[in-house]
C-alpha positions, 0 to 999 in steps of 0.5 A: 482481302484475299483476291485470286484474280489479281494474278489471273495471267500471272505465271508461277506464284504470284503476289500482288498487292494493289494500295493507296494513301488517305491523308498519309494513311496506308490503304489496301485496296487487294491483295493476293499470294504469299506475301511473306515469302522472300524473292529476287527483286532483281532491277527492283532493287534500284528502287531501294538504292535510289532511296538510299542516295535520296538520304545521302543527299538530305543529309549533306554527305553527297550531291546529285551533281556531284562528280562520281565519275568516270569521264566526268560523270555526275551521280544524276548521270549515274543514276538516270542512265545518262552516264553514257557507261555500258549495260554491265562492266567492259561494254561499249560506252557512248559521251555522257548525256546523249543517249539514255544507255540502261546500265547496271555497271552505273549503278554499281559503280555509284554505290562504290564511290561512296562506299569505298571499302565498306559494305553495300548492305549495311549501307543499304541496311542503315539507310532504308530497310532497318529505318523502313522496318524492312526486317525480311530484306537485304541485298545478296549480291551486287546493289543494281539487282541483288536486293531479296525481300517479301512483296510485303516490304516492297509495299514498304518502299512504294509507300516510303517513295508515296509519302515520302518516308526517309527522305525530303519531299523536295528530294523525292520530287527531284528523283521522279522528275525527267532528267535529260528528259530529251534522251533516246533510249532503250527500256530492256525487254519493251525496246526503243522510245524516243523520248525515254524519260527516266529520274533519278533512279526511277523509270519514268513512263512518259509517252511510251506505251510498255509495262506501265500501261496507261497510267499517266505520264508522270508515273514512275517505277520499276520492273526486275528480271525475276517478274518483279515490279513497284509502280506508283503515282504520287500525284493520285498516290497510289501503287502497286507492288508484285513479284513472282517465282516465273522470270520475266519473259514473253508473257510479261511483255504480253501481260503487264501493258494491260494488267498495269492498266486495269490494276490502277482503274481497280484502285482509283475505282475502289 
């Protein structure tokens, strides 16, 4: 149901919807906002390419330590930010595996090793939205951050990561699970936490107290630039998806530690 104090705090128009699963059933605990109106996922959209990965692997075409490169760079590497590359294209770099380093240009580079000549929408067309039934999303631009939908099929995903749908249960466990979980790192816009946990394409909250709030340790997600977030627990299946017309900024640093937190309390209390 509609419910104007999911987004009390939120700048621009935001849209929230706070779900769960029963017995693999969608349950919708609130929601609020346009829902169907398309926006920028911005780093959201690591979420959508990680999925798609998860597919390559449970269908035999790739491996998670397979060697993608560059400097020897597995594609576990690539995707936990471990790889070593720089934030985008021509940055400092640092060995492999000894400092979590946030990193777009990996992620990118991850999908045109695979992909070679061929297009990154269609791929991730193939292999989530169209299988999803993600009929309001595609990618615009580059895959680290150019995927646009409605909060309505950011559910989507979320669920598909709950479930899992699309992938392996074995698969998904893989991806939200610590990899190199001693490495140090910087999470953009919350700063610095040793240890910086992150899988295989979702961010891990671990210890660090940020955006996810209080939610426990083994929780995993992501937030984008656009304001835009996809927070989930798999063990209490549940999650959360929102995004809004405002970037993130100050406000979402102020807002979101204590929003993320009273949103999981509303759902596990609904």
């Amino acid at each position: 149901m509609s419910d104007s104090q999911l987004v009390q705090g939120w700048p621009g128009a935001a849209a929230v919807v706070l779900f769960r699963l029963k017995d693999g059933n969608v349950e919708r605990i609130a929601e609020e906002g346009d829902l169907s109106a398309v926006r920028a996922w911005a780093s959201v959209s690591k979420m959508a390419v990680a999925l798609a990965f998860g597919v390559e692997v449970d269908w035999d075409l790739h491996q998670f330590t397979q060697n993608f490169g560059p400097h020897g760079a597995t594609l576990a590497n690539l995707l936990s930010h471990s790889s070593g590359l720089g934030f985008e294209v021509g940055d400092p770099s640092v060995p492999i595996a000894t400092k979590r380093v946030y990193s777009n240009a990996g992620f990118d580079h991850a999908v045109d090793f695979v992909l070679k000549d061929d297009d990154a929408a269609h791929w991730l067309e193939d292999r989530i939205f169209l299988p999803l039934g993600m009929e309001s999303t595609h990618l615009r631009g580059r895959p680290c951050a150019d995927v646009h939908g409605s909060t309505e099929d950011m559910v989507t995903l979320g669920v598909a990561w709950l479930r899992p749908d699309g992938v392996s249960a074995q698969t998904r466990d893989r991806q939200i699970k610590a990899y190199l979980p001693e490495l140090n790192g910087i999470v953009p816009g919350f700063g610095r936490f040793s240890p910086c946990p992150w899988g295989l394409g979702p961010e891990l909250r671990g210890n660090k107290e940020h955006w996810m709030g209080d939610w426990p340790a083994e929780s995993f997600g992501h937030f984008g630039q656009s304001g835009t977030m996809l927070l989930l627990n798999a063990d209490e299946q549940i999650g959360l998806a929102a995004t809004t017309t405002q970037p993130f900024g100050p406000w979402a640093v102020q807002l979101w530690p204590t929003w993320t937190s009273a949103m999981r309390q509303r759902i596990l209390s609904s």
